[in-house]
TORVOLUM-569717 format. One record per residue (C-alpha): residue number from 0; residue in one letter; x, y, z. Coordinates in steps of 0.25 Angstrom, whole numbers, plus 5000, padded with zeros to 4 digits. Layout:
N
   nr  rest    c1    c2    c3
  NUM     A     X     Y     Z
...
//
This chain:
555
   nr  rest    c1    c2    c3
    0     X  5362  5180  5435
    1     X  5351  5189  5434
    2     X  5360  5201  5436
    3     X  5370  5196  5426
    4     X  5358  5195  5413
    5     X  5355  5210  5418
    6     X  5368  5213  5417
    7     X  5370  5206  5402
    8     X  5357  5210  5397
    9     X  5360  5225  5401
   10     X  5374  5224  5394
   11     X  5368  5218  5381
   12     X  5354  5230  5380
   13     X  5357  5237  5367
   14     X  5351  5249  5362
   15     X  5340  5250  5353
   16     X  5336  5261  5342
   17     X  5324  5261  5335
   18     X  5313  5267  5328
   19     X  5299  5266  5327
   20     X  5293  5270  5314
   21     X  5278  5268  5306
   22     X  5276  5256  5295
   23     X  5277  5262  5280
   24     X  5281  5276  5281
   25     X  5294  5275  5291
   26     X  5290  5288  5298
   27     X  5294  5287  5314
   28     X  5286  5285  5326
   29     X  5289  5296  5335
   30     X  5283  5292  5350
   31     X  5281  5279  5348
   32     X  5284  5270  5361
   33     X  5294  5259  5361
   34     X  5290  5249  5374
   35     X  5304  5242  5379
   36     X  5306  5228  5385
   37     X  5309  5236  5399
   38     X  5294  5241  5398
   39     X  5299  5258  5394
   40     X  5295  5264  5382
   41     X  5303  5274  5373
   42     X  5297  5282  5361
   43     X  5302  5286  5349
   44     X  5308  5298  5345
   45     X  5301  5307  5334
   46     X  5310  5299  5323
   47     X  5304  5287  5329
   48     X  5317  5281  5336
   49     X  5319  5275  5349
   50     X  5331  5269  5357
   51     X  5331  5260  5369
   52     X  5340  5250  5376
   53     X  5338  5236  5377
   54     X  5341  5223  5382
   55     X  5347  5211  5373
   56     X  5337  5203  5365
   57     X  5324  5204  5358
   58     X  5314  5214  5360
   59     X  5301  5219  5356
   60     X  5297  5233  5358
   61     X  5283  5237  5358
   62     X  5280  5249  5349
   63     X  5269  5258  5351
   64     X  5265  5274  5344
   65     X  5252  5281  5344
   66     X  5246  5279  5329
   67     X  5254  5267  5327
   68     X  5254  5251  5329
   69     X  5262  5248  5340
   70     X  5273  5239  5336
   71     X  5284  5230  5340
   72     X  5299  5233  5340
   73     X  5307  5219  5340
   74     X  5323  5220  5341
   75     X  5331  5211  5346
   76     X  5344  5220  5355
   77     X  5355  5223  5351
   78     X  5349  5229  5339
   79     X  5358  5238  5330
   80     X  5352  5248  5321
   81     X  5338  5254  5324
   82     X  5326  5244  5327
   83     X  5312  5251  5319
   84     X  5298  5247  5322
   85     X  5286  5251  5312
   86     X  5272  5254  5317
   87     X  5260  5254  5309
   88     X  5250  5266  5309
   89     X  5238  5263  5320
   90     X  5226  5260  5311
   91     X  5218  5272  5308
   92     X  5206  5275  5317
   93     X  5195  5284  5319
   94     X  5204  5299  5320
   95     X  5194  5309  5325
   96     X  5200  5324  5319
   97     X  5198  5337  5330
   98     X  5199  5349  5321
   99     X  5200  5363  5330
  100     X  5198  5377  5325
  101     X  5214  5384  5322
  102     X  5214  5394  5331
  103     X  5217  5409  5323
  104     X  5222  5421  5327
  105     X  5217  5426  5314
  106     X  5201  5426  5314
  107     X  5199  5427  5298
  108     X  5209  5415  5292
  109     X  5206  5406  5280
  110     X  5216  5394  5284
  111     X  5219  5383  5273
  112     X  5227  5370  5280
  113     X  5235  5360  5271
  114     X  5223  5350  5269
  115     X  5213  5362  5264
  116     X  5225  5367  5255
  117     X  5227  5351  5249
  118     X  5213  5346  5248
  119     X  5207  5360  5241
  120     X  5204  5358  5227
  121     X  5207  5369  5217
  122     X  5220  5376  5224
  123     X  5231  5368  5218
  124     X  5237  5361  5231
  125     X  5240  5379  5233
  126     X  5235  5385  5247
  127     X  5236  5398  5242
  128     X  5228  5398  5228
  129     X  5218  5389  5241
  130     X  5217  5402  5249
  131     X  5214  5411  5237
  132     X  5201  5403  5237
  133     X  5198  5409  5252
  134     X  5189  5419  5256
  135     X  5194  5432  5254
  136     X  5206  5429  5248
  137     X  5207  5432  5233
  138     X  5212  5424  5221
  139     X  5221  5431  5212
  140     X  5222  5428  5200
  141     X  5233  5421  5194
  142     X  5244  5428  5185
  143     X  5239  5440  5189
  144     X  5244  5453  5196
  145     X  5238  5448  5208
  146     X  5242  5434  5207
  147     X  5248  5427  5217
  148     X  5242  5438  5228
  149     X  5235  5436  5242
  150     X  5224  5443  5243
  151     X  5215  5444  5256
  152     X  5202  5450  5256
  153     X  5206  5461  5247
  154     X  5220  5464  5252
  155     X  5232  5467  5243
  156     X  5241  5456  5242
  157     X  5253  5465  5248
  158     X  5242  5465  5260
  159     X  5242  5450  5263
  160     X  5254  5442  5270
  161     X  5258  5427  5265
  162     X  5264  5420  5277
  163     X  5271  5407  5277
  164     X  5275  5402  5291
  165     X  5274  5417  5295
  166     X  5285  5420  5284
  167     X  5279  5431  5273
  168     X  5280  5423  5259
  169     X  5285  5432  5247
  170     X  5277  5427  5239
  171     X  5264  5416  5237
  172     X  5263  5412  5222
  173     X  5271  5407  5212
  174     X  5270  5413  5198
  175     X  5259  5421  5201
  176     X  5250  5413  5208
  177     X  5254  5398  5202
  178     X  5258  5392  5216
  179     X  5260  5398  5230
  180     X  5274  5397  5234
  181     X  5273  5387  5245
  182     X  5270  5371  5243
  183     X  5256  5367  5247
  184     X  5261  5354  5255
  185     X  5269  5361  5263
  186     X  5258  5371  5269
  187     X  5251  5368  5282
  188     X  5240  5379  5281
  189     X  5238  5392  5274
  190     X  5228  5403  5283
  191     X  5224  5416  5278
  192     X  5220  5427  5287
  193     X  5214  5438  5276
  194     X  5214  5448  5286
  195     X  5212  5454  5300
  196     X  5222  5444  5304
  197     X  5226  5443  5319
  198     X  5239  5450  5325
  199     X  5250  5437  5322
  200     X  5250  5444  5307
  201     X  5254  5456  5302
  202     X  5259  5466  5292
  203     X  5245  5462  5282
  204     X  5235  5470  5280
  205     X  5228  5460  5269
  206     X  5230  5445  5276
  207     X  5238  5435  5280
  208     X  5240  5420  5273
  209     X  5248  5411  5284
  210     X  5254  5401  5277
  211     X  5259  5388  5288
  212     X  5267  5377  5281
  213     X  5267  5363  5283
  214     X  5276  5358  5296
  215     X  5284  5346  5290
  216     X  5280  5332  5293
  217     X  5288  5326  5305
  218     X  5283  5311  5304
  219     X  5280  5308  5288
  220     X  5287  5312  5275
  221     X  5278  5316  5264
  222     X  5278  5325  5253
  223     X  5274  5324  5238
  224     X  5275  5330  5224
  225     X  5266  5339  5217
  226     X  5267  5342  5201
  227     X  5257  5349  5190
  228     X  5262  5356  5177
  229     X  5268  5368  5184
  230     X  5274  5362  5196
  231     X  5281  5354  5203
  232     X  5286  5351  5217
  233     X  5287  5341  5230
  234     X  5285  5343  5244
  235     X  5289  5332  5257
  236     X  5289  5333  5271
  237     X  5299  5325  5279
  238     X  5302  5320  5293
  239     X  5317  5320  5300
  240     X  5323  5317  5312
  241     X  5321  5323  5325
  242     X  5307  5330  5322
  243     X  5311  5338  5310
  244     X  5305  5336  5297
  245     X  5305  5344  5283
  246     X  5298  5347  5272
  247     X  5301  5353  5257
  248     X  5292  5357  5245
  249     X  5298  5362  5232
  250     X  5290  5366  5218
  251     X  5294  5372  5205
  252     X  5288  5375  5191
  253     X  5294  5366  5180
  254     X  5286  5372  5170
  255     X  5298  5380  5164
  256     X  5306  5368  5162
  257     X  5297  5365  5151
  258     X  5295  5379  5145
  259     X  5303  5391  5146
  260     X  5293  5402  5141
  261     X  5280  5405  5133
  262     X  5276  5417  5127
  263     X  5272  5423  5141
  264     X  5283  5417  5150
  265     X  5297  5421  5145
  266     X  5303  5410  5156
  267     X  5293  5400  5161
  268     X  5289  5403  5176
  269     X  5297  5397  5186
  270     X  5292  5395  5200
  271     X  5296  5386  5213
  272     X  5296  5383  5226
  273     X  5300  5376  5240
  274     X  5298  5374  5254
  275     X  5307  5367  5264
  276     X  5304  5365  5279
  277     X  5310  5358  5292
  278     X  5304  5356  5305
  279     X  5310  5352  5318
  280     X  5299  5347  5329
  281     X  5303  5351  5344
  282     X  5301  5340  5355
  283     X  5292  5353  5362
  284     X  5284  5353  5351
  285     X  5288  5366  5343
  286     X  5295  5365  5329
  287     X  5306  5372  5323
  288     X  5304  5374  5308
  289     X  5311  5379  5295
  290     X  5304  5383  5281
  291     X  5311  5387  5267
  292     X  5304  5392  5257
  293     X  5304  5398  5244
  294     X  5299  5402  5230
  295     X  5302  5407  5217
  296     X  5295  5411  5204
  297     X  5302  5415  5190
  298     X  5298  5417  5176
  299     X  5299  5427  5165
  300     X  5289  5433  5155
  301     X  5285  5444  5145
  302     X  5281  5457  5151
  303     X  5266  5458  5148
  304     X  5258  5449  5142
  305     X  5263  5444  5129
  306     X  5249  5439  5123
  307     X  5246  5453  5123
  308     X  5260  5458  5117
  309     X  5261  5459  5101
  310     X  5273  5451  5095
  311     X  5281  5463  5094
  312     X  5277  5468  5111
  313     X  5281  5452  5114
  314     X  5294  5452  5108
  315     X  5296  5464  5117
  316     X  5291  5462  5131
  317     X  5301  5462  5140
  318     X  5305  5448  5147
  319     X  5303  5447  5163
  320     X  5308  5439  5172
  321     X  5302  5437  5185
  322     X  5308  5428  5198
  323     X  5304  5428  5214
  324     X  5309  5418  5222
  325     X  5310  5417  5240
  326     X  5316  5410  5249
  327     X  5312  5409  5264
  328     X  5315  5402  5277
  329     X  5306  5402  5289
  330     X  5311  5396  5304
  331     X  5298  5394  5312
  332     X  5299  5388  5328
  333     X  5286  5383  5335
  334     X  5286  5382  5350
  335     X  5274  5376  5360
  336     X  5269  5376  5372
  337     X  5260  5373  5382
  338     X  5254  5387  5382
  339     X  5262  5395  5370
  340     X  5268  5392  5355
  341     X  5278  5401  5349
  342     X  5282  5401  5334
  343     X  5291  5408  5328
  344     X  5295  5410  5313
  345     X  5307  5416  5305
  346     X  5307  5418  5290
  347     X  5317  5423  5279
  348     X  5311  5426  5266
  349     X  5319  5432  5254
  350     X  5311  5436  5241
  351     X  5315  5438  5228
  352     X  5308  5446  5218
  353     X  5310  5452  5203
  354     X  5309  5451  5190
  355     X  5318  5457  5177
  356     X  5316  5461  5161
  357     X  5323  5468  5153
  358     X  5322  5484  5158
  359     X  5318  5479  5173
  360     X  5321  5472  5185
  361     X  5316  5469  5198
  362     X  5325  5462  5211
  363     X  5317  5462  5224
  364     X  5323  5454  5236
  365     X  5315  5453  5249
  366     X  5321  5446  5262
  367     X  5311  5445  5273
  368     X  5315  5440  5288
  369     X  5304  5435  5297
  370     X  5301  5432  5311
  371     X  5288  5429  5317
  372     X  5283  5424  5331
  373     X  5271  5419  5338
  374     X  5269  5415  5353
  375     X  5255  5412  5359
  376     X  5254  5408  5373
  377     X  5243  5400  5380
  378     X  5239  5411  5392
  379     X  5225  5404  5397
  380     X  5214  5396  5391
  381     X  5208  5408  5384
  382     X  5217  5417  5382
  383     X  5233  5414  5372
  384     X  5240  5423  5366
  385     X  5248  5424  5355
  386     X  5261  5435  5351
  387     X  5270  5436  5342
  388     X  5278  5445  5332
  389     X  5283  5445  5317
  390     X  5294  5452  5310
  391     X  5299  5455  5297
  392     X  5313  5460  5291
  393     X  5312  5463  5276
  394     X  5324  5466  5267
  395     X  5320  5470  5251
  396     X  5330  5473  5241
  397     X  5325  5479  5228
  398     X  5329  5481  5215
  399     X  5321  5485  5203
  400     X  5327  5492  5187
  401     X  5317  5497  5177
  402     X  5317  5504  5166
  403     X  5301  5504  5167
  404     X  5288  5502  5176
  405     X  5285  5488  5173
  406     X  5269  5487  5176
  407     X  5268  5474  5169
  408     X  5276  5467  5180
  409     X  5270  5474  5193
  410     X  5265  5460  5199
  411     X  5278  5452  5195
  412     X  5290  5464  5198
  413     X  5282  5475  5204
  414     X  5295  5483  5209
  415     X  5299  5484  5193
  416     X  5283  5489  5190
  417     X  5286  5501  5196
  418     X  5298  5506  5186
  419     X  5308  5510  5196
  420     X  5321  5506  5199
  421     X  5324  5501  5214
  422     X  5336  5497  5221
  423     X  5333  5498  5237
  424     X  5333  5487  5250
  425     X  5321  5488  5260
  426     X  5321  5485  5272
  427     X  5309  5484  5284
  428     X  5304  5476  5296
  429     X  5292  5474  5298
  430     X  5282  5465  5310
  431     X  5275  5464  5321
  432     X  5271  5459  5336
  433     X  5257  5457  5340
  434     X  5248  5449  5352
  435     X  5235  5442  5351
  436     X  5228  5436  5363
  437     X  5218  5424  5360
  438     X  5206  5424  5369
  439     X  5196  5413  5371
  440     X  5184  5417  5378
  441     X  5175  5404  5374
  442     X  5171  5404  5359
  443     X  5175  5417  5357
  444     X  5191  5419  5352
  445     X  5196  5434  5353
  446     X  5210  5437  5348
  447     X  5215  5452  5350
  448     X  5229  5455  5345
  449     X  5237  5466  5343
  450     X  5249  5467  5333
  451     X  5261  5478  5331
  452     X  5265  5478  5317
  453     X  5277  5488  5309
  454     X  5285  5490  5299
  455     X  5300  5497  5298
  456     X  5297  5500  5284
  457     X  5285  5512  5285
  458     X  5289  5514  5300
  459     X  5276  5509  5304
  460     X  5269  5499  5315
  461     X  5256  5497  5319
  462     X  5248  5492  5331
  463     X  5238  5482  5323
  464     X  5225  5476  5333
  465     X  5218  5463  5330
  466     X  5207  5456  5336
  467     X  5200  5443  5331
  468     X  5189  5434  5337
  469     X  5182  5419  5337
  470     X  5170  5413  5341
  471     X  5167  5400  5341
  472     X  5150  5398  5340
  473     X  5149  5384  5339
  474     X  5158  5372  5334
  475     X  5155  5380  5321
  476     X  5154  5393  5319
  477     X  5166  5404  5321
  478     X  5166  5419  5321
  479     X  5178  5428  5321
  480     X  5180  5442  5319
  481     X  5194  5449  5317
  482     X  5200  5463  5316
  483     X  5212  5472  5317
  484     X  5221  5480  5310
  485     X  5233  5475  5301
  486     X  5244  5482  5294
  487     X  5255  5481  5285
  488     X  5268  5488  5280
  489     X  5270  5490  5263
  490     X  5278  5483  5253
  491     X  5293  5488  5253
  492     X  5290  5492  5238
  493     X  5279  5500  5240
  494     X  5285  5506  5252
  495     X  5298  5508  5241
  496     X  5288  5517  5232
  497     X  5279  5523  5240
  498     X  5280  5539  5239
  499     X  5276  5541  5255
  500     X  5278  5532  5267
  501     X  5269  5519  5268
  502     X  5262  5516  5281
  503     X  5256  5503  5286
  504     X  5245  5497  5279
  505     X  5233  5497  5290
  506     X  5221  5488  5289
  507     X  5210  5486  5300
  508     X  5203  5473  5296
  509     X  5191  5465  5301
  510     X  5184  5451  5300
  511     X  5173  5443  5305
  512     X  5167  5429  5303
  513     X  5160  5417  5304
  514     X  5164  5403  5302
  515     X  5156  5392  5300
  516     X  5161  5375  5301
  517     X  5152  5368  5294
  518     X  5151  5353  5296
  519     X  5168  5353  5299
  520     X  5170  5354  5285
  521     X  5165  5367  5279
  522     X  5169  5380  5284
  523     X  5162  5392  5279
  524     X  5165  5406  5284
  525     X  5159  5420  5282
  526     X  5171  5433  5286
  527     X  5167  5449  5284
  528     X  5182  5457  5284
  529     X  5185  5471  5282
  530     X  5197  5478  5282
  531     X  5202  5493  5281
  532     X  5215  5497  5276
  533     X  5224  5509  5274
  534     X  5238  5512  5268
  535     X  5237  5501  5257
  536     X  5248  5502  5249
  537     X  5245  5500  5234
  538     X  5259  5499  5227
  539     X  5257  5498  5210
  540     X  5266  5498  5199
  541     X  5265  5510  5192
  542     X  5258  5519  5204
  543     X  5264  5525  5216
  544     X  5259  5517  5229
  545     X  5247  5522  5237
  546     X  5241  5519  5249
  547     X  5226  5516  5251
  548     X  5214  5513  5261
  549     X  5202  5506  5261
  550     X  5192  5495  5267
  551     X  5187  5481  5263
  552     X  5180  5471  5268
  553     X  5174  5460  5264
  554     X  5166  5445  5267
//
């Protein structure tokens, strides 16, 4: 008889799909532990699913996940469809928070994460008008020539990169210096390193702002909608199936649908944005990402200023019509392990730039391909290294028609300022390798590197050393010191006009520190820098382009 309920109960067990999910928000429990009549356990899957088999009958199934009231599943078998059980958060306790010190290959950085970025009063929800408030880095002013630029401790803008997931951005600001291209929400951290950088960057002879965005959030949707009188715009962040999760941000102006022009503004300024990510989470820890990107600015006006212009000169001033706009993608992979990470990034950037007025014209297309790697490998206790390489294949299509050298336009169409006609395609490659060792010898961090930089387009490469160093002296109190040489190729279009052949730009830069931790809430920071340079080019409207040499330094 026994034999024969074994035999019946095993012909009528049925299975049993079923997820597990938390109380008010719907989001799954990935890694929770389903405990089974028998006395085995299974866990759910990252989209908070399980299956099993069981017997006839009812049943209940504890339910159990770290952070969460455990939980009961009853059911009663054959079940059809999928059985769910929701848990409640565990109520909150005492959370102690460990903060460390970011380990940097690059000794003098200024680093600005998403809370600093949210919480600061005074940059309009903007990390880039934040970090012209940073020591060294200077605030432009708005809707001028300078506008928009980045300058580090006295570099020319031309001198400084802007880096977004190690993908060069055409440009930073829209109209001028209104709004930086990139949403806010979707930004992780933005980190300056105004100069004397370590070997992992190159072709920058000013500094280098590293801008991370925001990994998508694989558990929680969220998102949100921002609007002033200017703006508009939305941003949310999305979980799928399967560890994958996405994210999207789009803005525009709207101000033109209520006013077309005014007595400066022939066609009211235009301007917009977006951002759209994936992500796909590897079961060995890794990821797999994809990021689109893009901007665009238009508007017209009058040359020259029109409060200035008599009736007569008004009625007469030629009408200009300005548009930019890119488009990019970036592929990135991660990689981890017990004793190394790898990450690798390939971008495509196309940039499209000019103007028009009656008597002129300006057409500038630039494609830009880029690939970029880092390894670093765990070799002992005290000693990692870190190697890597970058490349860059560049493609600019140029055409200019002018009757006349329009100075007045230099900051918007600078090709057109000059008052020659172009028509010509420029090709180059340019990048690098480099090597840096990281060796702890108690408190004291020293970092050597050595980086191998060229360029196709001057013929030219150059062997650049680094070094930089840490020491700890107490919990807190840091020195570092930092210094090497840096170098970089020139624009395409000074390289077009130059009479003789450009060289690399050289610098040989320096900087040293202290930092102090005050109370784990203030951070105050004293840093000298100095820097040498030769063959700057200075390329102006109305002036053939020279080369010059100097020092600077500054605290």
């Amino acid at each position: 008889m026994i034999g024969l309920w074994l035999v019946a109960s095993a012909a009528l067990a049925a299975d049993l799909s079923g997820e597990v999910r938390a109380r008010g928000t719907g989001d799954p429990i990935a890694g929770a532990d389903v405990q089974l009549p028998d006395g085995t356990h299974v866990v759910t899957d990252p989209d908070g699913r399980f299956s099993a088999v069981l017997p006839a009958g009812p049943h209940v199934l504890p339910v159990s996940a770290p952070g969460w009231q455990s939980g009961d599943l009853s059911v009663e078998m054959p079940h059809s469809g999928v059985a769910q059980v929701w848990l409640r958060p565990a109520p909150v306790t005492l959370e102690i928070v460990v903060e460390a010190k970011a380990e940097s290959p690059h000794k003098s950085r200024q680093v600005l994460d998403r809370e600093r970025v949210e919480k600061v009063p005074g940059a309009f929800d903007d990390p880039f008008r934040l970090a012209q408030s940073l020591p060294g880095v200077a605030s432009t002013p708005e809707y001028s020539p300078t506008s928009g630029a980045l300058v580090l401790r006295g570099a020319a803008p031309g001198e400084s990169r802007v880096f977004l997931d190690g993908v060069e951005l055409p440009y930073l600001y829209h109209f001028q210096q209104y709004a930086s291209v990139v949403h806010s929400r979707l930004l992780e951290e933005l980190a300056i390193y105004p100069s004397a950088f370590g070997a992992s960057w190159g072709d920058a002879v000013g500094g280098v702002a590293a801008v991370r965005t925001r990994r998508p959030d694989p558990v929680r949707t969220h998102g949100g909608v921002n609007l002033n009188t200017i703006t508009g715009g939305a941003w949310v962040q999305a979980p799928l199936r399967g560890g994958r999760a996405v994210s999207l941000s789009g803005r525009r102006s709207f101000a033109d649908l209520f006013d077309s022009s005014n007595d400066q503004y022939t066609s009211w300024p235009v301007f917009w944005d977006y951002m759209g990510g994936a992500e796909q989470r590897l079961d060995s820890g890794g990821r797999l990402g994809l990021t689109l990107l893009g901007a665009g600015d238009s508007y017209g006006r009058y040359v020259g200023d029109t409060g200035l212009l008599d009736p007569v000169g008004r009625d007469q001033a030629p009408d200009f019509r300005f548009s930019r706009a890119f488009h990019g993608a970036i592929a990135s992979s991660e990689l981890n392990g017990a004793t190394s990470s790898h990450q690798s990034t390939l971008g495509l950037t196309h940039d499209r730039w000019g103007g028009e007025l009656t008597g002129g014209m300006q057409d500038r297309r630039a494609l830009q391909t880029v690939a970029r790697h880092t390894s670093r490998f765990l070799v002992t206790d005290w000693l990692s290294v870190a190697t890597g390489g970058d490349g860059t294949v560049n493609t600019v299509q140029r055409d200019v028609q002018v009757d006349q050298a329009w100075l007045e336009l230099a900051a918007e169409v600078p090709l057109m300022a000059h008052g020659v006609d172009i028509q010509d395609q420029w090709s180059r490659v340019r990048g690098g390798v480099w090597v840096e060792p990281q060796v702890k010898l108690g408190p004291v961090e020293l970092q050597p590197g050595l980086r191998l930089q060229g360029d196709s387009l001057v013929q030219a490469s150059a062997v650049e050393p680094r070094i930089g160093a840490e020491a700890d002296l107490g919990e807190s109190v840091q020195l570092h010191a930092a210094g090497g040489r840096h170098t970089q190729a020139p624009e395409v279009d000074a390289i077009a006009r130059a009479t003789d052949a450009l060289d690399l730009i050289d610098s040989w830069q320096a900087v040293a520190g202290v930092n102090w931790a005050v109370a784990g809430r203030w951070e105050l920071g004293v840093e000298g820098w100095g820097r040498t340079l030769t063959g700057a080019v200075v390329d102006k409207a109305g002036a053939p382009v020279q080369t010059v040499s100097g020092q600077a330094g500054g605290v």
